[in-house]
C-alpha positions as CSV (number, residue, x, y, z in Angstrom):
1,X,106.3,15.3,114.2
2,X,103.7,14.5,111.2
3,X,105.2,13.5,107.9
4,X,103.8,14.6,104.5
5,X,104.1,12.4,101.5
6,X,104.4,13.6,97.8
7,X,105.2,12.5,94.6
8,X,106.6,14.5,91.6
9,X,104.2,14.8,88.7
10,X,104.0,11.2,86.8
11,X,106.2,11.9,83.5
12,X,109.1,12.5,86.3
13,X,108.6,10.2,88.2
14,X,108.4,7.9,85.7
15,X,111.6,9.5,84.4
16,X,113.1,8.4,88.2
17,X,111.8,4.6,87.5
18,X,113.6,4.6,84.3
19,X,116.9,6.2,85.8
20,X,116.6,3.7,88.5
21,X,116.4,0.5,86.2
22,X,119.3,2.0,84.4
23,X,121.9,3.0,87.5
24,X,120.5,0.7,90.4
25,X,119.5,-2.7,88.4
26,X,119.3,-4.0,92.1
27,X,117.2,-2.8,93.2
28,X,114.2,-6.1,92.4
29,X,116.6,-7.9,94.6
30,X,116.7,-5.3,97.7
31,X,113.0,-5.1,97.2
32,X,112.6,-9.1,97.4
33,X,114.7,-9.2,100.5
34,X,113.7,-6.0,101.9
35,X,111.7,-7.7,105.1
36,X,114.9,-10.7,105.6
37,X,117.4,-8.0,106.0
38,X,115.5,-4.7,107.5
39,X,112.4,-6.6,108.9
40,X,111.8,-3.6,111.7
41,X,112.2,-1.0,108.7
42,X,109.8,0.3,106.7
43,X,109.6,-0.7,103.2
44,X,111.1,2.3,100.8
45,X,109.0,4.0,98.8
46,X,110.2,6.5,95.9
47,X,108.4,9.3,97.2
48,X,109.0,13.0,99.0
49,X,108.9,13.4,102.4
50,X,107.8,17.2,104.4
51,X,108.4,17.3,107.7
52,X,105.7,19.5,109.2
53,X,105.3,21.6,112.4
54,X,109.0,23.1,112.3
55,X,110.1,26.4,113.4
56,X,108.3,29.1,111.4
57,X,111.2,31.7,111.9
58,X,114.2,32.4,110.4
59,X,117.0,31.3,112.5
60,X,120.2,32.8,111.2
61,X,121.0,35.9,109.5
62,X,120.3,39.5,108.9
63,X,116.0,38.1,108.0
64,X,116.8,36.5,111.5
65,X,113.1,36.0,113.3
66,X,111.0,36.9,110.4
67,X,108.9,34.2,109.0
68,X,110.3,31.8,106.5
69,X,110.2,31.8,103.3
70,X,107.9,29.6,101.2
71,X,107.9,30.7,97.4
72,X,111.2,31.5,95.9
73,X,109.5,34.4,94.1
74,X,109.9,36.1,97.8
75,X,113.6,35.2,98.3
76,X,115.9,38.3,97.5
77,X,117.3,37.3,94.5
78,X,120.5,36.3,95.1
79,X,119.4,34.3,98.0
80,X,116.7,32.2,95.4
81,X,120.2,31.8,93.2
82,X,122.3,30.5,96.2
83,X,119.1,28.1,97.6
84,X,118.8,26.9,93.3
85,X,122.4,26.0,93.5
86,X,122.6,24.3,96.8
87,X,119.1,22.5,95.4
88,X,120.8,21.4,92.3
89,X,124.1,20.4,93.3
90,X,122.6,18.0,96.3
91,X,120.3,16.9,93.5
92,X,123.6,15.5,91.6
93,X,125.1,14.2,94.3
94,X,122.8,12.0,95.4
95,X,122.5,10.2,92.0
96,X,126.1,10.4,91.4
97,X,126.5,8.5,94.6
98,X,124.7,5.9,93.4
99,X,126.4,5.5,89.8
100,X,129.7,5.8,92.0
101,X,128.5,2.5,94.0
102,X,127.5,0.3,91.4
103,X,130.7,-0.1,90.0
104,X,131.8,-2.1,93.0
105,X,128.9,-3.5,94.8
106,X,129.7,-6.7,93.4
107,X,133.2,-7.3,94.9
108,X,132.0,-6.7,98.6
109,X,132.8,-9.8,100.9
110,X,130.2,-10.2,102.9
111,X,126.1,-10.2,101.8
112,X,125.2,-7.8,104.1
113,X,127.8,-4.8,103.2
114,X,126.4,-5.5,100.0
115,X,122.9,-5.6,100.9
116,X,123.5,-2.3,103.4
117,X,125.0,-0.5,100.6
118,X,122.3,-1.4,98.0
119,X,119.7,0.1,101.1
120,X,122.1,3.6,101.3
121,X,121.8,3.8,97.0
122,X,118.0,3.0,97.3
123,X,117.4,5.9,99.6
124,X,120.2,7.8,98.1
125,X,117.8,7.9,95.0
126,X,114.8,9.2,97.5
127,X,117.4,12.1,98.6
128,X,117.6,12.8,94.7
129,X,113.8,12.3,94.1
130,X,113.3,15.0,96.5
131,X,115.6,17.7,95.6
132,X,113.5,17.4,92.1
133,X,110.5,17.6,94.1
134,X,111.7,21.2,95.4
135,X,112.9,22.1,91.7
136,X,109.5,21.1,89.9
137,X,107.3,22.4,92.8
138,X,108.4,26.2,93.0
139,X,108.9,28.7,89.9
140,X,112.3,29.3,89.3
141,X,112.3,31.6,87.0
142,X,112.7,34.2,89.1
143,X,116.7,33.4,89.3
144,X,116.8,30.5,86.2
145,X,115.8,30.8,82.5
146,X,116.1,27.2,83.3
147,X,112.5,25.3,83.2
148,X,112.5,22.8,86.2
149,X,111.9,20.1,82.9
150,X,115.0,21.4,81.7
151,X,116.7,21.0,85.2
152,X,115.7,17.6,85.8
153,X,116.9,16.3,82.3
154,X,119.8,17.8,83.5
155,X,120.5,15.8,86.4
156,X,119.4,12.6,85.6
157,X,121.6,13.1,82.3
158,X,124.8,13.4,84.6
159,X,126.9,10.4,84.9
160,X,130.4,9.8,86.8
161,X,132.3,12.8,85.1
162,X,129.8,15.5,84.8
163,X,128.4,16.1,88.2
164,X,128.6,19.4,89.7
165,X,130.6,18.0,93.2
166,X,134.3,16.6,92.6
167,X,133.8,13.7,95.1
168,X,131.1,11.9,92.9
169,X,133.3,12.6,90.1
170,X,135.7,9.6,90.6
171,X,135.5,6.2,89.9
172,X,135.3,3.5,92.8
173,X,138.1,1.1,92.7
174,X,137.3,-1.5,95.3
175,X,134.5,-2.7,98.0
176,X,136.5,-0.4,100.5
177,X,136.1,2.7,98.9
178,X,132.2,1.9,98.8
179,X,132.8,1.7,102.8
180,X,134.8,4.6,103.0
181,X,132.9,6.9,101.1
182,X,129.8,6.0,103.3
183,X,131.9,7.0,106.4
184,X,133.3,10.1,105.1
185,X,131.7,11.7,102.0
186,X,128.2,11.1,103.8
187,X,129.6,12.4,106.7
188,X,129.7,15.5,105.0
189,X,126.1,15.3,103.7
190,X,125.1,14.5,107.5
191,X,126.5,18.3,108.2
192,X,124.8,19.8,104.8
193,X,121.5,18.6,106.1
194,X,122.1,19.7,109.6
195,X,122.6,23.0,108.3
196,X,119.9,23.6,106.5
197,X,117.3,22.4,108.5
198,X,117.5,25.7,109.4
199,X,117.1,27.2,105.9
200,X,115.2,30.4,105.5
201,X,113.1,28.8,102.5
202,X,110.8,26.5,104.7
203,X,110.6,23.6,101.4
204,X,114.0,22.6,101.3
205,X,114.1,22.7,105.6
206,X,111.1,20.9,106.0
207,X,112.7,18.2,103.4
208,X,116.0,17.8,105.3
209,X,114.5,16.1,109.0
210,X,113.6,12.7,106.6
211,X,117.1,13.0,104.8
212,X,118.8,13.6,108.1
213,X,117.1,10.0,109.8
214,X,118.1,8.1,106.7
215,X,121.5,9.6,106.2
216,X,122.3,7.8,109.7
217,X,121.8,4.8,108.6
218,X,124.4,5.5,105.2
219,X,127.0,6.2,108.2
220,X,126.8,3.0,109.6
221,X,126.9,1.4,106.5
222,X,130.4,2.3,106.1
223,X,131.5,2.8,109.7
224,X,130.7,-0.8,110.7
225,X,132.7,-2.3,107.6
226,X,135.6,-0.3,108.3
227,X,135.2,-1.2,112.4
228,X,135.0,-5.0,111.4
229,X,137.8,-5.2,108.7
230,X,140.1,-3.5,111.3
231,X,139.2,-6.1,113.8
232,X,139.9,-8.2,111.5
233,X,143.4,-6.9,110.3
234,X,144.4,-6.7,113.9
235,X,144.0,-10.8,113.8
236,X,146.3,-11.1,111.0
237,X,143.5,-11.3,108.0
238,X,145.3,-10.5,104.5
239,X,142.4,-9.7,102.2
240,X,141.5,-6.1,103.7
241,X,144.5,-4.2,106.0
242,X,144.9,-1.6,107.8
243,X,147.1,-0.2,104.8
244,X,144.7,-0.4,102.4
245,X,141.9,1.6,104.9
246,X,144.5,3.9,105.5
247,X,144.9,4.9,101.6
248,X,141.3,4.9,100.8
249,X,141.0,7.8,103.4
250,X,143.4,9.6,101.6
251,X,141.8,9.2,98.4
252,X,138.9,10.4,100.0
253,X,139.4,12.7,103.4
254,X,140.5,15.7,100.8
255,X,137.7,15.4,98.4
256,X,135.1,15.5,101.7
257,X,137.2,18.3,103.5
258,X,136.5,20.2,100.0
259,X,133.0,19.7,99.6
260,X,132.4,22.5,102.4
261,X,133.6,25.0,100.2
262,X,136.5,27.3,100.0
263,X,137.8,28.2,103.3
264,X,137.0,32.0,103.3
265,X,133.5,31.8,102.1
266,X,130.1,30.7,103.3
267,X,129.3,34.1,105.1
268,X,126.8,34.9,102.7
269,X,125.1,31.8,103.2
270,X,124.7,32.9,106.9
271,X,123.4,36.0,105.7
272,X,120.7,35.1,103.9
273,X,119.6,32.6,106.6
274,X,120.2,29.8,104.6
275,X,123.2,27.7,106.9
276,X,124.0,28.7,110.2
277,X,127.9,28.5,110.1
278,X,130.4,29.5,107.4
279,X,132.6,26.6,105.7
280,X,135.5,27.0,107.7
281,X,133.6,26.3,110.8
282,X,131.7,23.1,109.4
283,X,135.0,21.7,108.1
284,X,136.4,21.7,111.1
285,X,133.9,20.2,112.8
286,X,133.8,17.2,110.1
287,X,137.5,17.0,110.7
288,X,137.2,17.3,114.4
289,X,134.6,14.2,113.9
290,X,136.7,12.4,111.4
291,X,139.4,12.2,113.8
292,X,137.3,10.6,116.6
293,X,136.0,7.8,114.0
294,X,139.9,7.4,113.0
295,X,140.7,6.6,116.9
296,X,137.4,4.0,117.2
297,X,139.0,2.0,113.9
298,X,142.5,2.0,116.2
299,X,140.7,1.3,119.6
300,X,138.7,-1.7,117.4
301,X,142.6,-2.7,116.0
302,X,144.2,-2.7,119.7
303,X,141.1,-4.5,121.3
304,X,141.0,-7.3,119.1
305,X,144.8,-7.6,119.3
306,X,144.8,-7.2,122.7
307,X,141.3,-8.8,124.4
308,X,143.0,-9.3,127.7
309,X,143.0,-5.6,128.3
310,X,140.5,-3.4,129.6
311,X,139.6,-0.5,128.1
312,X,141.5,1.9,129.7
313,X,144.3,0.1,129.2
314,X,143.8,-0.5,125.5
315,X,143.7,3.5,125.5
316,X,146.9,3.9,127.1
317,X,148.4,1.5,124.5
318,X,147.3,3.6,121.6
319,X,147.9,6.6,122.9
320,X,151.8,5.4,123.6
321,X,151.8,3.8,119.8
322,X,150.8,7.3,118.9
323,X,152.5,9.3,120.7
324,X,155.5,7.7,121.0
325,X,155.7,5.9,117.3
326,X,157.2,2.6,118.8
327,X,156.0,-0.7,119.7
328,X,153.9,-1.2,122.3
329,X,152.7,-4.7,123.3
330,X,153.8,-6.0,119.9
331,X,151.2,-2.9,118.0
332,X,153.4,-0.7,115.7
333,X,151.9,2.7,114.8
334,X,152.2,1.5,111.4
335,X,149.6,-1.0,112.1
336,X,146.9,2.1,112.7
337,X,145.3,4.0,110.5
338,X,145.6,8.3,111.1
339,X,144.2,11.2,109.7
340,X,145.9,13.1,106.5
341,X,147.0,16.5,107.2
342,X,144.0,18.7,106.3
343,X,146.3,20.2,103.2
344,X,147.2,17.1,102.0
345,X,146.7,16.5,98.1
346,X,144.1,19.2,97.8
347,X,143.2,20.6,94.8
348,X,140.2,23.8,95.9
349,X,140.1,26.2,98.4
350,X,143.1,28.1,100.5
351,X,145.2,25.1,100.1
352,X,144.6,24.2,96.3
353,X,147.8,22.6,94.9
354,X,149.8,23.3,97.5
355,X,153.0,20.3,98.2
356,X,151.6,19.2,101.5
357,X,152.4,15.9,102.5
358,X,150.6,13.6,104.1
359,X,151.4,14.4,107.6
360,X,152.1,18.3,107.1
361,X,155.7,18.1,105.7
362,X,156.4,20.5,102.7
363,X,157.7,19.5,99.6
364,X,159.6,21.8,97.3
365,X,159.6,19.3,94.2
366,X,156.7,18.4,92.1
367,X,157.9,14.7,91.0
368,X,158.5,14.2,95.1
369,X,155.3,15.6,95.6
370,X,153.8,13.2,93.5
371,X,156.0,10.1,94.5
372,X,154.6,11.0,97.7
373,X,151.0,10.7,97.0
374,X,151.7,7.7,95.0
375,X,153.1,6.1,97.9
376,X,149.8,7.4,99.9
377,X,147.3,6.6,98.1
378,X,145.8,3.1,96.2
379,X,147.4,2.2,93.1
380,X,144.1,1.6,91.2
381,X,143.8,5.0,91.7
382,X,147.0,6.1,90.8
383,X,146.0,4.7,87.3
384,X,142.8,6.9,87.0
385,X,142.8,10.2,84.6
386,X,141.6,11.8,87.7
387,X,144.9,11.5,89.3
388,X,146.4,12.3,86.3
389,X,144.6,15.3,85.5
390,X,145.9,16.4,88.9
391,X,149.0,16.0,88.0
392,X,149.1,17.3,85.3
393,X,147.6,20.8,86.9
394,X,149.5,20.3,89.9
395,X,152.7,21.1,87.4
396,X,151.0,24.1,85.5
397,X,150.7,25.8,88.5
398,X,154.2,25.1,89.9
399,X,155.7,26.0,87.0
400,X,153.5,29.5,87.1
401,X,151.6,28.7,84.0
402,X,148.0,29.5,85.9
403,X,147.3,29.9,89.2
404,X,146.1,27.6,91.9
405,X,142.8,29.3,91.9
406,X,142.4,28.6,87.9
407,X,143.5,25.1,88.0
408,X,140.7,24.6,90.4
409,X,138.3,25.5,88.5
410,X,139.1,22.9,85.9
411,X,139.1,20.2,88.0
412,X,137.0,18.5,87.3
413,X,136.0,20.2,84.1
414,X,132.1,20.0,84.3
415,X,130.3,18.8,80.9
416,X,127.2,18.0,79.5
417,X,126.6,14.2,78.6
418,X,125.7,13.8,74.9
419,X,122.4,12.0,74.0
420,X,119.2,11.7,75.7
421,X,119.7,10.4,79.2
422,X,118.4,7.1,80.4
423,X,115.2,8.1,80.6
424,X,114.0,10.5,78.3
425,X,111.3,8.1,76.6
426,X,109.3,8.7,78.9
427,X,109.4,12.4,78.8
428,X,108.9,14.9,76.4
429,X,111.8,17.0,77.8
430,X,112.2,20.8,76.2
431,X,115.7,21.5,74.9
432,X,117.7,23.7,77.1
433,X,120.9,25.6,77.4
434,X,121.3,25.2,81.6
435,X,124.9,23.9,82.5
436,X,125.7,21.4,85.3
437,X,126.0,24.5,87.9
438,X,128.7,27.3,89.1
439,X,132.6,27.0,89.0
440,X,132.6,26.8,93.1
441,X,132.7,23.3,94.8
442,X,129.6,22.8,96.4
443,X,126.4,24.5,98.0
444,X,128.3,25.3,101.1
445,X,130.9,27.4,99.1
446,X,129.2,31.2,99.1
């Protein structure tokens, strides 16, 4: 299908240039050794993309065959105010993600990780650059006293902290999480897109094909890490283990698992034509998926371990470890990695604050609770204020001094960063009194 190119009016996308020398100093080098490292690629460009010729109907929903939508001003107007909030929130994500990777691209192991990661926050900042694109190309107002000015001196003024998704809320403590992110966190912005592709408001579909074919590559960029340091830990390599993989996804399986949205919602999403399945159908899926990518890490661990076998037998092997929990050709199911319990340490939706251990079990005991995650989980983390603000909410609402669904909402608490962001110079932004977006977690979560 044809591609249309855009830019965002010069004093923004200026504003983007500036943010990008601030969050992604890198970025000279990536360009320098753009054609060394992705010579079959073409060169990125800070630009939007419009993917033309898609369907012209409505595909989901009560609207469902009518033509889409292509000025907000059209959209009933709750609809506009659930499409603003979906526009927003991936707008913070996407430059959160890259202020989340830059605190550790420097400690990866290997040039290339480091080089494939740089690529993901490069593009990363093209997802962001095009979510503005919708924002300053429509009127708003019809849902927003928000100016789009105002909305983009928003975003770019959120760092690590203030961002309207909990996920890109938390610090990075190591190369692995950069990894791991990639292979889950993206994961769920792989399904976000693939939902609305389908949107009723033809802009933000037409945006998501581009996103979609560059989110691919962010996939790999963790997946193939994770496949290679597993390899390696099967061969008895002490620098990245299985252990440590097997925490990181519990850091981060819970925060991606939430990022759908509460359990019970997303209906009115599917309504309005604006996703195709509610959240509890989408989360599954990821999880469903997740689980597959956690057995390829184990069939990479038992292969290298065990070359001499075919691959049939390798699978009998790990599904006996499995199964079984014993020893099986000298591979302990301790030696795998395995997937969390979908309750385990979550703080939104049905199972907010619940004391659900890592593999299901219930725990009746806070301070057990909590000696269980820290046992789960990596101890850099353990150190963080976001796993003590857990903690410390976890308590409140055992102890009955708020409820699970209030806690939730104040974690994290959302705020606006003081000052002028990064790059306001070359702006003349117009103050504002927008906020950093609703109390649920995430544009899947009506």
């Amino acid at each position: 299908m044809a591609i249309a190119k855009t830019h965002i009016p010069r004093k923004f996308h200026d504003a983007v240039l500036k943010w990008r020398d601030v969050f992604l100093p890198d970025y000279g080098f990536l360009m320098d050794n753009w054609d060394r490292h992705f010579p079959r690629e073409p060169r990125f460009e800070a630009c939007a993309y419009r993917e033309l010729g898609i369907c012209d109907e409505i595909e989901c929903g009560d609207l469902k065959g009518r033509p889409k939508f292509t000025r907000a001003a059209d959209l009933d107007p709750e609809q506009a105010g659930h499409l603003l909030g979906a526009i927003r929130a991936q707008a913070s994500t996407e430059f959160g993600s890259i202020q989340q990777h830059r605190l550790t691209l420097a400690r990866a192991q290997d040039e290339k990780d480091q080089v494939w990661i740089l690529r993901m926050m490069a593009e990363e900042l093209r997802h962001g650059y095009q979510m503005l694109h919708l924002l300053l190309d429509d009127d708003w107002s019809c849902v927003s006293d928000t100016s789009g000015e105002q909305m983009v001196e928003e975003i770019l003024s959120m760092t690590t902290g203030s961002h309207v998704l909990g996920a890109f809320n938390i610090d990075f403590d190591s190369f692995v999480d950069n990894a791991t992110f990639c292979a889950l966190i993206d994961r769920v912005g792989k399904y976000q897109l693939e939902m609305q592709r389908i949107s009723a408001y033809r802009p933000f579909a037409e945006s998501m094909p581009p996103m979609l074919r560059e989110e691919a590559f962010h996939l790999a960029a963790g997946v193939v890490p994770l496949r290679r340091w597993m390899e390696r830990a099967a061969l008895g390599s002490h620098y990245i283990t299985s252990a440590d993989i097997q925490k990181v996804i519990n850091k981060w399986l819970p925060r991606g698992l939430e990022m759908f949205g509460d359990e019970r919602g997303g209906g009115t999403n599917v309504r309005y034509g604006l996703k195709p399945m509610k959240n509890a159908e989408a989360q599954d899926l990821y999880y469903r998926e997740v689980e597959k990518l956690v057995r390829d890490l184990n069939m990479r661990f038992v292969r290298a371990r065990l070359p001499e076998l075919k691959l049939r037998e390798a699978e009998a092997v790990l599904d006996e470890v499995v199964a079984e929990r014993k020893a099986v050709q000298g591979i302990r199911w301790e030696d795998l990695v395995h997937l969390p319990h979908k309750h385990f340490f979550r703080r939104r939706g049905v199972p907010a604050f619940e004391l659900t251990g890592w593999e299901g079990e219930a725990f009746a005991d806070v301070d057990l609770y909590l000696a269980h995650l820290s046992a789960h989980l990596p101890d850099a983390y353990r150190a963080s204020s976001d796993f003590r603000d857990y903690g410390e909410k976890l308590r409140e609402v055992a102890a009955g001094e708020t409820t699970a669904a209030e806690a939730a909402r104040e974690m994290p608490a959302l705020r606006r960063v003081g000052g002028a962001c990064p790059c306001s110079k070359s702006v003349r932004w117009v103050a504002g009194n927008g906020t950093a977006g609703g109390a649920a977690e995430g544009p899947a979560a009506v």
